[in-house]
C-alpha positions as CSV (number, residue, x, y, z in Angstrom):
1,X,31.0,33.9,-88.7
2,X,31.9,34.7,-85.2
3,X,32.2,31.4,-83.4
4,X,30.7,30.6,-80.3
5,X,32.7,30.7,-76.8
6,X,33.1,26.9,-75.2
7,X,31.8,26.6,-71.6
8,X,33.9,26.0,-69.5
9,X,34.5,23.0,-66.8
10,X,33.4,25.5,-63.5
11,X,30.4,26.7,-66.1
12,X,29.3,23.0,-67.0
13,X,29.7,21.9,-63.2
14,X,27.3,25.0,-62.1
15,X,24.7,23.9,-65.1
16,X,24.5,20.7,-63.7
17,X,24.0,21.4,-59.9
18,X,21.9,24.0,-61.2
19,X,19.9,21.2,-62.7
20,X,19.7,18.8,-60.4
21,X,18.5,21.7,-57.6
22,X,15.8,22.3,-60.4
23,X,15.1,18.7,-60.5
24,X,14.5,18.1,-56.6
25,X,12.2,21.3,-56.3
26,X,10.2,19.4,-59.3
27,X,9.7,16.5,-57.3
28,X,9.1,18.2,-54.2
29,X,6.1,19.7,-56.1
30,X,4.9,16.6,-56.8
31,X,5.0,15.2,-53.3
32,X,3.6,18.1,-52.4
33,X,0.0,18.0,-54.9
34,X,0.1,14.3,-54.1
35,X,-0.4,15.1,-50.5
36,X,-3.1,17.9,-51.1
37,X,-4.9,15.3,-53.7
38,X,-4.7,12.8,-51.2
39,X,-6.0,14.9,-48.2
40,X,-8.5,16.4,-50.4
41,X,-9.8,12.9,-51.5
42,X,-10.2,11.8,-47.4
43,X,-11.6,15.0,-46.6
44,X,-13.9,14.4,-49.2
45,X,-14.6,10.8,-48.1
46,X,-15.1,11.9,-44.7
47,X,-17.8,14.5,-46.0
48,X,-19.3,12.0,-47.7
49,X,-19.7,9.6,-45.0
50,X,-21.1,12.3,-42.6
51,X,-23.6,13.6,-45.3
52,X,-25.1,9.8,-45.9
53,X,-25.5,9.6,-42.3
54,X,-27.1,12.8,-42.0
55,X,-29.5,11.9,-44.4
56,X,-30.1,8.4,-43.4
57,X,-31.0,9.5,-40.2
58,X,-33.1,12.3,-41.5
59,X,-35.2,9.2,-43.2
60,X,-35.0,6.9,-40.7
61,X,-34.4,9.1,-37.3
62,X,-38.4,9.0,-36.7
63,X,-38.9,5.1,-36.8
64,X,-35.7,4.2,-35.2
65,X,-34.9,4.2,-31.9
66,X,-32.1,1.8,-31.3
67,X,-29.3,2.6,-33.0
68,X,-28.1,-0.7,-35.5
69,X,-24.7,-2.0,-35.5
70,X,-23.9,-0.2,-39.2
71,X,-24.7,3.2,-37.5
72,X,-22.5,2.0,-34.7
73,X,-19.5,1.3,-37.0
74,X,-20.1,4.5,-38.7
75,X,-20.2,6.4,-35.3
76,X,-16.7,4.8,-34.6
77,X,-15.3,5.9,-38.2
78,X,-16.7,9.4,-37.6
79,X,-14.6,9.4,-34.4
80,X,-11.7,8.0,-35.5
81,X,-11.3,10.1,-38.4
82,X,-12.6,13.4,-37.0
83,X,-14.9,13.7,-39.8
84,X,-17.4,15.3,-38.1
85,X,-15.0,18.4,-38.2
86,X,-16.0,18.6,-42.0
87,X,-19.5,20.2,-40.7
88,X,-17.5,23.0,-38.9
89,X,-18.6,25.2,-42.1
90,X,-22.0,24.5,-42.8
91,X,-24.4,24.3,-40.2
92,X,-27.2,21.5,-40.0
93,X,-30.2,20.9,-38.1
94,X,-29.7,19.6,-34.5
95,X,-31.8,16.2,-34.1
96,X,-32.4,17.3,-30.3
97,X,-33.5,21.2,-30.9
98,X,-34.7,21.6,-34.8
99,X,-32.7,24.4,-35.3
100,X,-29.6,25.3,-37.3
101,X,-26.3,24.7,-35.2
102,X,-22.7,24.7,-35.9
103,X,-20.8,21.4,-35.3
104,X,-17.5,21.5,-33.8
105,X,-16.8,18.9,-31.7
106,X,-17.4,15.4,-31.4
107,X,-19.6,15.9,-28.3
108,X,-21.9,18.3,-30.4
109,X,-22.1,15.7,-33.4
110,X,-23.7,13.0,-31.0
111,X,-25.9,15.7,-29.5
112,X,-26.9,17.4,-33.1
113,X,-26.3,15.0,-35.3
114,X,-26.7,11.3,-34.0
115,X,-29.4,12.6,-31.6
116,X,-27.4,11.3,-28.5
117,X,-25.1,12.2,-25.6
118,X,-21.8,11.8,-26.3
119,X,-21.2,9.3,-22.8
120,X,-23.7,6.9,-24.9
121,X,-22.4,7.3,-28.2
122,X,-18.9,6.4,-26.9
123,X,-20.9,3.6,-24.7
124,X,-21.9,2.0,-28.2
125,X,-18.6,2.2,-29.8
126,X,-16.6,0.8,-26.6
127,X,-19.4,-2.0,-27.3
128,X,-18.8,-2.7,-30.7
129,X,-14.6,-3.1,-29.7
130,X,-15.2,-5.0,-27.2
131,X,-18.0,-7.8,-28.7
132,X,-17.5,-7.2,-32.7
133,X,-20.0,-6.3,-34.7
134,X,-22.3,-10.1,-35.3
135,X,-22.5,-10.6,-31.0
136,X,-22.9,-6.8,-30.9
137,X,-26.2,-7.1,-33.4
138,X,-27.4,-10.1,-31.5
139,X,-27.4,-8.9,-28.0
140,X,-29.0,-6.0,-29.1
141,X,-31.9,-7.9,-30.8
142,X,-32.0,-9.6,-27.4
143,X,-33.1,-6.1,-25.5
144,X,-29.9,-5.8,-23.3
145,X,-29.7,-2.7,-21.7
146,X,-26.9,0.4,-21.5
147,X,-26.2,-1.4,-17.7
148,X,-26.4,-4.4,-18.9
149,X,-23.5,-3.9,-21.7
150,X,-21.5,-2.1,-18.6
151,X,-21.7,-5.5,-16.7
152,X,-20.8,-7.2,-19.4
153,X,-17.8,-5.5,-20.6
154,X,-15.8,-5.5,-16.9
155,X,-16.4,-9.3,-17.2
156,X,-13.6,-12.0,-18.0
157,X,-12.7,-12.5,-21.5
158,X,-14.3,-16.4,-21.3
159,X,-17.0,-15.1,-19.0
160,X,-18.2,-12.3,-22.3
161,X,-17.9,-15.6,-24.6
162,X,-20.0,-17.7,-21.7
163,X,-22.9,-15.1,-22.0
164,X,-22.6,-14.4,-26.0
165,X,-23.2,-18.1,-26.6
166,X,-25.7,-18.3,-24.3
167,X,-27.6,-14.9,-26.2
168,X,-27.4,-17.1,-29.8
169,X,-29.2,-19.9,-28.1
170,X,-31.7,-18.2,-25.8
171,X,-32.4,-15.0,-28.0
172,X,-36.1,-13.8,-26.9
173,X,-35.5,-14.9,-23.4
174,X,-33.6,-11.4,-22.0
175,X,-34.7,-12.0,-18.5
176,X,-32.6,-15.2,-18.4
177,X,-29.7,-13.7,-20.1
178,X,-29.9,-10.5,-17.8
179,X,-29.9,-13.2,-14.6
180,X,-26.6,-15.0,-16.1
181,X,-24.5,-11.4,-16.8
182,X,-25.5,-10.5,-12.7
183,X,-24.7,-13.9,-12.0
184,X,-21.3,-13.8,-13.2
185,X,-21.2,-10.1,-12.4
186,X,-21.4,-11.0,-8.7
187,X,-18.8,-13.9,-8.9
188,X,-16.5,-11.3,-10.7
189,X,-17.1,-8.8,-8.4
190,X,-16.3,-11.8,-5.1
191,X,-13.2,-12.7,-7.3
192,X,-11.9,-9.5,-7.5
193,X,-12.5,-8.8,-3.5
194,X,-11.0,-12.4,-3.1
195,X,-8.1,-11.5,-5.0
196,X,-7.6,-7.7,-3.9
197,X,-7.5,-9.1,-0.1
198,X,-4.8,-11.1,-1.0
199,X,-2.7,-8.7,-2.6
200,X,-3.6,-6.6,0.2
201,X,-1.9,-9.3,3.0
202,X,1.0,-9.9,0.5
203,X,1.6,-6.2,0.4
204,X,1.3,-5.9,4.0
205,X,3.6,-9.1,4.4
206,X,6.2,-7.2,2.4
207,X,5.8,-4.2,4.8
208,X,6.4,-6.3,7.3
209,X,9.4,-8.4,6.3
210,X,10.8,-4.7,5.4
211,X,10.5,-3.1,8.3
212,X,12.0,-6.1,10.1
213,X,14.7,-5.8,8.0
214,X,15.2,-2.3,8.7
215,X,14.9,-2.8,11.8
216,X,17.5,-5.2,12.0
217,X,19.4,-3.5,10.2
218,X,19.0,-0.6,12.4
219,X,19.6,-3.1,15.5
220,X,22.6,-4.5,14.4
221,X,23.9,-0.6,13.4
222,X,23.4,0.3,16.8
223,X,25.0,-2.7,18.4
224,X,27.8,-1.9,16.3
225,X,28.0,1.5,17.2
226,X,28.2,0.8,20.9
227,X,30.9,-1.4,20.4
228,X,33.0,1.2,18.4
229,X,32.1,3.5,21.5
230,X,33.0,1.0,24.3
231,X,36.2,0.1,21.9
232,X,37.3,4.3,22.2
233,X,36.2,4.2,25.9
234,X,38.3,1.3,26.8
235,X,41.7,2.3,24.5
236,X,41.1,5.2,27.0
237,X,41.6,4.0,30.3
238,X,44.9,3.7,32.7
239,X,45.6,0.1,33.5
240,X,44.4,0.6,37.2
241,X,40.8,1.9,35.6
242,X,40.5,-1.3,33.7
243,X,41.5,-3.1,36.2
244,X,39.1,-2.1,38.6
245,X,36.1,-2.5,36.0
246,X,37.2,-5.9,35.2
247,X,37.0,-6.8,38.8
248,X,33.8,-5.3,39.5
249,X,32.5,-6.9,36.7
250,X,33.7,-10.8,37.9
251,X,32.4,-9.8,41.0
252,X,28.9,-8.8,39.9
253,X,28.5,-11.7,37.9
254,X,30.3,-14.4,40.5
255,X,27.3,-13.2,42.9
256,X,24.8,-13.6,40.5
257,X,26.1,-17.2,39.5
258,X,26.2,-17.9,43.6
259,X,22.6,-17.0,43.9
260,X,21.6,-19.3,41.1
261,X,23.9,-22.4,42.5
262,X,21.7,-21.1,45.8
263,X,18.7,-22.2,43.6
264,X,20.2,-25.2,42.2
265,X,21.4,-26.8,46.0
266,X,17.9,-25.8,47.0
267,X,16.8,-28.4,44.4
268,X,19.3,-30.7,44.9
269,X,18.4,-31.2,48.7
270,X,14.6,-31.3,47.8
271,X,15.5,-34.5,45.7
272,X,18.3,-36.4,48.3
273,X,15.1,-35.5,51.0
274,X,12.2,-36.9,48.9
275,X,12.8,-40.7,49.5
276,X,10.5,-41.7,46.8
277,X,11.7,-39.6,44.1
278,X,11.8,-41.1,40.7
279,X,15.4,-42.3,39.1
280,X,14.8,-39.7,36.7
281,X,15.1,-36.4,38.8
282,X,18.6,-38.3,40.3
283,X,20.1,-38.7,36.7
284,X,18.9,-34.9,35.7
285,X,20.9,-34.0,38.7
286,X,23.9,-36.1,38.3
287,X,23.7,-34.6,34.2
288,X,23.2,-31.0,36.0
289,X,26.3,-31.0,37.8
290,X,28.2,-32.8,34.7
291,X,27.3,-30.0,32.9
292,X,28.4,-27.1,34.8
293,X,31.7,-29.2,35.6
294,X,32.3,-29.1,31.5
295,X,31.4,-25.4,31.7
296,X,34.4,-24.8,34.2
297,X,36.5,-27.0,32.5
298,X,36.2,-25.5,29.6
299,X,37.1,-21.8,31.2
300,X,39.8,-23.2,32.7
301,X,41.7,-24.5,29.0
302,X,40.3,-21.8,27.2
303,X,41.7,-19.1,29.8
304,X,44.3,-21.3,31.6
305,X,42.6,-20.6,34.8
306,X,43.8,-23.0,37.7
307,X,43.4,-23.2,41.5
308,X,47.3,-22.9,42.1
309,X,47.4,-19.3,40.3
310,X,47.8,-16.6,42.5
311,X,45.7,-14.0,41.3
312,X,47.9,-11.5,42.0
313,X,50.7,-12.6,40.0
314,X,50.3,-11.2,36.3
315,X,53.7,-13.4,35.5
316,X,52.0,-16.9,34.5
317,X,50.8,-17.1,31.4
318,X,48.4,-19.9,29.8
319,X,51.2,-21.6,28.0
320,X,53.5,-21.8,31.0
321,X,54.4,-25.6,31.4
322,X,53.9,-25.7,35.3
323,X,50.2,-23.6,35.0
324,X,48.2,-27.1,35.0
325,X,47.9,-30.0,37.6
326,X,49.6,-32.5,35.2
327,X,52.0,-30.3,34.4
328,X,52.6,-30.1,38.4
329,X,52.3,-33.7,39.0
């Protein structure tokens, strides 16, 4: 009996990758039907659902004209789901025209099918999310309108709650319920302007205090810049130039500070001439002239300017021990 050759290691290693590559394509099937079971069971759901609405409506589409809050929900789950797109195949007969018509879309469903325009269809549904399905029912019992519901929905949250209460208790009375949604509608609506106006004059505040800044910034930029300019102009000039400017600029402002002391004797003779002049105007004079004697003092140590210095003579210097009075004395 001829005996049978033994696998080898490299043989038994390919078997088993071989295997497991066998193994995940098995599952990968599996995933795979599960899917298509799964897609085939909400497709069928959603085929259902359309088909029992279709046929409700077919019994009850002559006697009702107000759509109820279970039609509502089902619009909504039509929507969400896109099961209308299930009729794509098989046409049905349009509510609106009587004849047969090809769905496609979810505008043509709430033209065909529901037997409405697709702004009021989606009118309904925002309705239902915004109110839930019992305050939804209630306020429909109650005769609110499409404009009404519009009102209602750009309210407040505790404003919406304010009105459904109020429906509960005063269901049959829609004229009073109508005057409390434009009631509040026109406080909303004040509130809003209130608060828009003051947004607006925060906003234009914050304009303002920006384009201050900038132009501060911008101020204080060019300030700067003039400086750096003068700075290069000076560094530029001979010793005789600046000299010259400095003295034409002491003598500019020595006549300007003479034709204000001009104004300040002309007061001071006023008050020694008016022989009835309160104590007062004397002690603002006597302060006057203290002040500006504190002012010349003061240039004096800061600059070591003294009456004894002879202009001319660039040797003294501030710190010179004979430069002041005492010193002298």
């Amino acid at each position: 009996m001829t005996k049978k050759p033994e696998s080898t290691p490299t043989e038994i290693e390919k078997q088993i990758k071989e295997g497991k590559q066998a193994l995940e394509m098995a599952k990968e099937v599996v995933v795979v039907e599960n899917k298509s079971a799964e897609f085939a069971s909400t497709y069928d759901e959603d085929r259902d659902l359309v088909n029992r609405f279709i046929g409700r409506g077919q019994i009850l589409g002559a006697f009702k004209k107000i759509a109820d809050v279970t039609s509502i929900m089902d619009w909504k789950r039509m929507k969400d789901s896109k099961a209308y797109q299930s009729l794509s195949s098989n046409p049905v007969v349009s509510r609106s025209t009587q004849k047969l018509v090809t769905v496609t879309t979810w505008a043509s469903f709430c033209t065909h099918v529901i037997g409405v325009s697709r702004e009021r269809a989606d009118q309904q549904i925002l309705n239902l999310e915004a109110f839930g399905a019992d305050a939804l029912d209630t306020m429909n019992k109650a005769g609110l309108g499409y404009r009404d519901f519009r009102k209602l929905r750009k309210l407040p949250e505790g404003d919406q709650q304010a009105i459904i209460g109020e429906v509960e208790v005063s269901v049959g009375d829609k004229e009073a319920i109508i005057a409390l949604i434009d009631d509040l509608s026109i406080k909303h609506r004040k509130e809003k302007e209130k608060l828009e106006a003051k947004n607006a004059k925060l906003s234009d505040e914050v304009e303002y205090q920006k384009e201050s800044r900038e132009k501060d910034e911008k101020s204080k930029q060019t300030v700067i810049d003039n400086l750096s300019r003068e700075l290069g102009r000076q560094k530029k000039l001979t010793v005789d130039e600046r000299t010259q400017e400095l003295e034409k600029q002491l003598m500019d402002a020595m006549e300007h500070a003479i034709t204000q002391m001009g104004m300040l004797e002309l007061a001071f003779s006023k008050i020694s001439e008016w022989t009835e002049a309160p104590k007062r105007l004397h002690s603002l004079s006597a302060f006057t002239l203290g002040k500006l004697e504190e002012r010349v003092k003061e240039y004096r140590d800061s600059y070591g300017i003294y009456p004894d210095i002879d202009p001319h003579d660039s040797s003294r210097k501030k710190d010179s021990a004979g430069d002041t009075p005492e010193a002298q004395g």
